[in-house]
N, C-alpha and C positions, 0 to 999 in steps of 0.2 A: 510558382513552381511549375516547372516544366512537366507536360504529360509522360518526357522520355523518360525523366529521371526517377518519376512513379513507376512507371512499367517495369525502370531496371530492379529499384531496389524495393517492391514491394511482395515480399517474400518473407517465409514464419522466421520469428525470432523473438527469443524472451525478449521480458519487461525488465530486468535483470533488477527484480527486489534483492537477490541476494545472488556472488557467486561462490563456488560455481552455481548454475541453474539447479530445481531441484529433478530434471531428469539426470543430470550426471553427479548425482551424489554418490558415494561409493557404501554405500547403506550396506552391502555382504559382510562389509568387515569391517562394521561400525558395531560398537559394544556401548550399553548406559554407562559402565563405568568410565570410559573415554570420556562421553560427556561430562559426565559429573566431574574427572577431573579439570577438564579444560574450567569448566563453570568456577571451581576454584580456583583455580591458576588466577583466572581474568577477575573476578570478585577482589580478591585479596590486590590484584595490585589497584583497581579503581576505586573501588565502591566508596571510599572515604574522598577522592577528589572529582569523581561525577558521580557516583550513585548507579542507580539500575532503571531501567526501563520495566513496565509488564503491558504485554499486549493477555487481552480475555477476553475469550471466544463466545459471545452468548449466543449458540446457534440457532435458534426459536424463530419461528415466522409464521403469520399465519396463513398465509398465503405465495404462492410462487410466483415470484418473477421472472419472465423468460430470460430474462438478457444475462441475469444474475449467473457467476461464477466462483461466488462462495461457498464451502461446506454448510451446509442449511439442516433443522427438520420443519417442516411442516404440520402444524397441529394448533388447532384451537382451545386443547386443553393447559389452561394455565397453571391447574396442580404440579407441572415437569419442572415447575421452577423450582422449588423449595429443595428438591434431592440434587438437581444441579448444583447449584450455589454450594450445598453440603459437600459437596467429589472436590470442587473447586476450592474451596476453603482447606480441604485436606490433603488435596496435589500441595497448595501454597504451601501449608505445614510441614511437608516433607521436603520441601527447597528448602524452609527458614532453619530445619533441623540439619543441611547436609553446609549450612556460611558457616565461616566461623564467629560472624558477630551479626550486628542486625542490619539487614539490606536499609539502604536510605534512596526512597524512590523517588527519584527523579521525574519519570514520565509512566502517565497510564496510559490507557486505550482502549475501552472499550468498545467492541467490534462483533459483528456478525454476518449471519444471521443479522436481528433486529435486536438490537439490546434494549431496546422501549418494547419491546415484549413483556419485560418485566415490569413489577411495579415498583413506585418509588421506594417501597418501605422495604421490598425485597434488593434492591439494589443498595440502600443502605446497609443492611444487615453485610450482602456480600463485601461492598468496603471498610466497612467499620469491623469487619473480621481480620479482612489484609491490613489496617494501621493497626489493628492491635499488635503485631508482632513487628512492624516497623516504624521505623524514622522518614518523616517525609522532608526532602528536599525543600532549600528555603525560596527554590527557583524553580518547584514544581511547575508543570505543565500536564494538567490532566483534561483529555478530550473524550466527548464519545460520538458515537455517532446516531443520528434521530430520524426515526420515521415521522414524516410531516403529518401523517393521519392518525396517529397514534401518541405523540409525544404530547403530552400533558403542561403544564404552567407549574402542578408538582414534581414532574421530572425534572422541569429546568432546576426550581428551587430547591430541590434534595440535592441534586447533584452540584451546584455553585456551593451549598451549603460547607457537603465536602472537600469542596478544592478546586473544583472541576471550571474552568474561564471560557473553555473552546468549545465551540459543538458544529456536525457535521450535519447538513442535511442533504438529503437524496432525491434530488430533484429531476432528474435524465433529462425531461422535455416534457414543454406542456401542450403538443398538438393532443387532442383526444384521441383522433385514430392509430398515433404511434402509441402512447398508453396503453391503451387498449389490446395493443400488438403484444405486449411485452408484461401486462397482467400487471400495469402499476398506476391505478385509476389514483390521481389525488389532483386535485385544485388547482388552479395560484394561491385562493385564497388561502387555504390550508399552510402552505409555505410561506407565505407572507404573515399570518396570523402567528405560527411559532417562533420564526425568525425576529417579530417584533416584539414578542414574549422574552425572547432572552435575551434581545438588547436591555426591556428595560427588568430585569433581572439583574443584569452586571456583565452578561459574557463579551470579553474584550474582541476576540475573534469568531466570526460565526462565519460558515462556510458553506456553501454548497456544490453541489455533484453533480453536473451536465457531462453529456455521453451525446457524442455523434456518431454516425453510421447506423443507426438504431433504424429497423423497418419498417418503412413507408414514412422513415425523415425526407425532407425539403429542406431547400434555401432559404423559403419562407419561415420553418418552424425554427430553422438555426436562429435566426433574425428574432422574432415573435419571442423565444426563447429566452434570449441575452436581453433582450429591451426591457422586459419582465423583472428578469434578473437586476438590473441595474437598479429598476427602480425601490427593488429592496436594501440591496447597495451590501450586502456580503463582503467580508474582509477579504478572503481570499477564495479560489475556488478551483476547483479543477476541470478538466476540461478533455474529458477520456475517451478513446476510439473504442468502439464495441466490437469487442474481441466476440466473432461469430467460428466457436468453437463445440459445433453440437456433437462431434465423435469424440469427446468430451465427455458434456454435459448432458447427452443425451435426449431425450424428450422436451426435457426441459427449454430448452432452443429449436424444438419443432413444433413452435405454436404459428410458425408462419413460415412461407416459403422463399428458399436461398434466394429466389429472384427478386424478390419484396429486400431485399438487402442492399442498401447504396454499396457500390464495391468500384477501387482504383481511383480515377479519377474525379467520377463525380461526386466517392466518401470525401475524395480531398481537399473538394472545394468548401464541403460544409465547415471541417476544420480551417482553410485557410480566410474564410470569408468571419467564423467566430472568433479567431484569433484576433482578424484586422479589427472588429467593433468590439474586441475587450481591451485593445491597446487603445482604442479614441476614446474608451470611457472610463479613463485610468488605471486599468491596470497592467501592470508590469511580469513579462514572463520568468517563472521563475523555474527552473531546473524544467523537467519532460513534463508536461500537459497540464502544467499549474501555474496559476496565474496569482497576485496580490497583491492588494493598495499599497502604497508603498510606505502608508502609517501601520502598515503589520509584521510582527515578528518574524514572519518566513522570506520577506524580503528584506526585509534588515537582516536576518541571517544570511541571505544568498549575498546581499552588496558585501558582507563581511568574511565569505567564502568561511562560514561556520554550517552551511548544510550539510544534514545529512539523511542518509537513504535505509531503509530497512524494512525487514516484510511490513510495518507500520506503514509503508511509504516515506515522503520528504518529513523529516521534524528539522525544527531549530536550531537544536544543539544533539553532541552526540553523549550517548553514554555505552560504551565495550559490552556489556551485558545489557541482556532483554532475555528477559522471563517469558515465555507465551502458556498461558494457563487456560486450560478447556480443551473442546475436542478440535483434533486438528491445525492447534496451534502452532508454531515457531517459534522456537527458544533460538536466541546466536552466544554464544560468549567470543564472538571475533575468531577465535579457535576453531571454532566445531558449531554444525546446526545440529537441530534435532526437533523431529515434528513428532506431534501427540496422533495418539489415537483418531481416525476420523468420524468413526461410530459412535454415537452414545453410550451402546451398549457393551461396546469393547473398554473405552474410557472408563465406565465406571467397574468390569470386571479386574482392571489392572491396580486403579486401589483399593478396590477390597482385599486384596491381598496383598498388600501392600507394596508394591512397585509404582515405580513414574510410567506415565502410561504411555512411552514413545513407541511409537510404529518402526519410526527410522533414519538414519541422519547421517551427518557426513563430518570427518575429522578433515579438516584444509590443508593441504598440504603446502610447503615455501613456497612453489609455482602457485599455487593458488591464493594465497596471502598477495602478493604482488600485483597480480593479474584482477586480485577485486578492489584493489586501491585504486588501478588505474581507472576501473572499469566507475568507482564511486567518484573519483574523479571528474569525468565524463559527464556523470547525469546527474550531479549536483553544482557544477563550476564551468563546464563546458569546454573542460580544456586539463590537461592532463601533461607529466612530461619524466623524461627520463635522465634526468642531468647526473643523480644523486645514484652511486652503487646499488643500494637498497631496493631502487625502484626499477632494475634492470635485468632483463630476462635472457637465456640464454638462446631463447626463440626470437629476441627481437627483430631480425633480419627479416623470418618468416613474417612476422606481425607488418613489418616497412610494407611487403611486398602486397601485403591484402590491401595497405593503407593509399599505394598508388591510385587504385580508380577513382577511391575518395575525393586526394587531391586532384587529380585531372578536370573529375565534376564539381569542384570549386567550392566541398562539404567542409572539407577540413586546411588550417595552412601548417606546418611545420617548418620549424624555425631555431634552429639552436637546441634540438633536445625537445622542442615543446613544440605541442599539438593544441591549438586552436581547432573551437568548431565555429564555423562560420554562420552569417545567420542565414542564408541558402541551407546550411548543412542542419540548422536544426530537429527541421522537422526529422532526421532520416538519423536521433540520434541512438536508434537500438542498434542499427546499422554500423555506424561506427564503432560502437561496445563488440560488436561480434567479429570484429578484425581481431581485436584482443583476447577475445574468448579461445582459449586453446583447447578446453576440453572438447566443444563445438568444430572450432578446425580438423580434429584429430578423428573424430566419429561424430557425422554430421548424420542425424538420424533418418532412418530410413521411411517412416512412414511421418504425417504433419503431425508435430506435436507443440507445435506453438503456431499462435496465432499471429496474421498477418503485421507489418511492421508500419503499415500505413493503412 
């Protein structure tokens, strides 16, 4: 990759988990009942032939991570779980009382925060609250994700117990002084010790979470890194650029300075240099910054162009509805988002009185229905196209016009109606997505509000 074509195109743009983005939601004249309806709309006509998704926010941590850009709290006092799990269990309750019959859950996700914050016996109570009022999918897929310093040999076993085959671990990088940097001291051995725990547990996919650009990284630690990694041998993994967004996040991304930051060029070579030694050590790229053997489900979903994308990230199959339960979640019914509360203490204010406890959300309008096909298209398949009525916009000419520099620098081919992304064009494919982004064309924001695109 050419240093020009870094300089041209490395400029802020969503990740696009969902569009539109969630800076252009139209949340003024977004009402819960909208939601609630769409939520039925979409329930009624899947849930019987895929089921629902739920993503659940444990947001607990005991400690901060700089890099991190989750909704979090921090606290050592483990008593916050018990009244948690209780709010969550009764947000659920108020979804199961608005279906008209019982959700059949397809996909979970337990997510934070740290959700090995909890203990085993309390994360069973909060599942075995959720199956009591549903039906689970006979082609379930339940993951969470695990702190390597904290996750247990009970946590593995409680949760395979329930259902659960996948687990995620968070591994960024194991130079000490980058650690160190970023407030997240843990091992190899640690990560190799759980990882080998839930192999021989049963978990068929186990994963972990490498992040470049992260400060005072090297070539060497990229390298040191992925060698480490191999030799656990992870099903599939990802492979994320450190979105350095402290007007953001605040303090929490000034535990070191912007200059200690690999930035342009030389962030790019650490990606292009880990990329080359996870293709020599089998594995295969799969949709934006994930990689997997090609004995795992996420790549047999991408060779069968059944992926799909959602604030969860890439899953395997899709399901129309996803539930997101806890603070600061995302609920989609395809129709319409809608995020939760992001405070604790707002969350739990909204059902004591009994309301869902949404901050704010957005109803999709035809233009935007279209335009997030294209856009899932894109970063699930690499390639996108407009032959079919359905899939055609009345802006397209506008969208042609952004899409020339593309092609000129040799990112994208178009061909008949269809958009290939080249593999030059890979790396640069937020870039491409934001050709299609109209809400973005139309009011490009004035001050950064997304993070760098390389």
């Amino acid at each position: 990759m050419t240093s020009s074509l870094i300089k041209k195109y490395n400029v802020p743009g969503p990740r696009y988990t969902s569009y539109p983005t969630v800076p252009y939601w139209e949340h003024e004249h977004f009402t819960t009942q909208q939601w609630i309806d769409s939520l039925q709309k979409s329930f009624e006509a899947t849930n019987q032939s895929q089921g629902i998704s739920l993503y659940i926010h444990l947001p607990f941590c005991e400690s901060l991570c700089t890099f991190c850009g989750c909704h979090k709290r921090i606290t050592k006092r483990h008593e916050v779980e018990n009244p948690y799990i209780k709010y969550v269990l009764k947000e659920w309750q108020m979804y199961c009382d608005l279906l008209p019959e019982k959700p059949i859950i397809k996909e979970i996700h337990l997510g934070g925060g740290t959700p090995t914050f909890f203990s085993p016996e309390n994360l069973e109570i909060l599942l075995t609250g959720i199956f009591s009022t549903a039906k689970i999918h006979p082609e379930h897929e339940f993951s969470f994700e695990g702190h390597p310093n904290n996750t247990t040999r009970k946590h593995l076993v409680t949760l395979y117990n329930l259902g659960f085959r996948r687990v995620s671990f968070g591994v960024q990088d194991y130079a000490p002084n980058v650690q160190q940097a970023i407030n997240r001291m843990q091992p190899f051995h640690n990560v190799a010790k759980v990882s080998l725990w839930a192999k021989e547990v049963g978990y068929t996919s186990i994963s972990h979470d490498l992040v470049f650009g992260l400060p005072f990284q090297k070539l060497e630690n990229i390298i040191d890194t992925i060698e480490k990694t191999k030799s656990i041998n992870p099903d599939r993994l990802s492979f994320y650029s450190y979105a350095h967004v402290p007007w953001i996040k605040g303090n929490g991304q000034r535990g070191f300075k912007d200059e200690d930051v690999p930035k342009d060029t030389a962030k790019r070579e650490l990606y292009e240099v880990g990329k080359k030694l996870l293709l020599e050590k089998g594995y295969e790229e799969v949709g934006m910054d994930h990689f997997a053997l090609k004995t795992d489900s996420m790549y047999q979903s991408a060779i069968a162009k059944k992926l799909h994308r959602n604030f969860m990230g890439y899953t395997h199959s899709k399901t129309q509805v996803m539930i997101g339960l806890g603070t600061s979640s995302i609920s989609d019914s395809w129709y319409a988002f809608a995020q939760n509360e992001k405070e604790i203490e707002q969350y739990y204010a909204a059902l004591d009185k009994n309301e869902l406890p949404i901050l704010k959300g957005h109803y999709l309008t035809e233009e935007d229905l279209i335009v997030r096909q294209h856009i899932l298209n894109i970063m699930c398949h690499f390639e996108t196209n407009w032959e079919e009525p359905a899939m055609q916009l009345p802006e397209l000419n506008q969208i042609k016009m952004h899409l020339r520099e593309l092609i000129a620098d040799n990112l994208i081919i178009i061909e008949n109606q269809k958009l290939r992304v080249t593999e030059i064009g890979k790396p640069f494919i937020r870039n491409i997505c934001m050709a299609f982004d109209l809400r973005l064309l139309k009011n490009k924001p004035e001050t950064q509000v997304f993070s760098l695109t390389i």
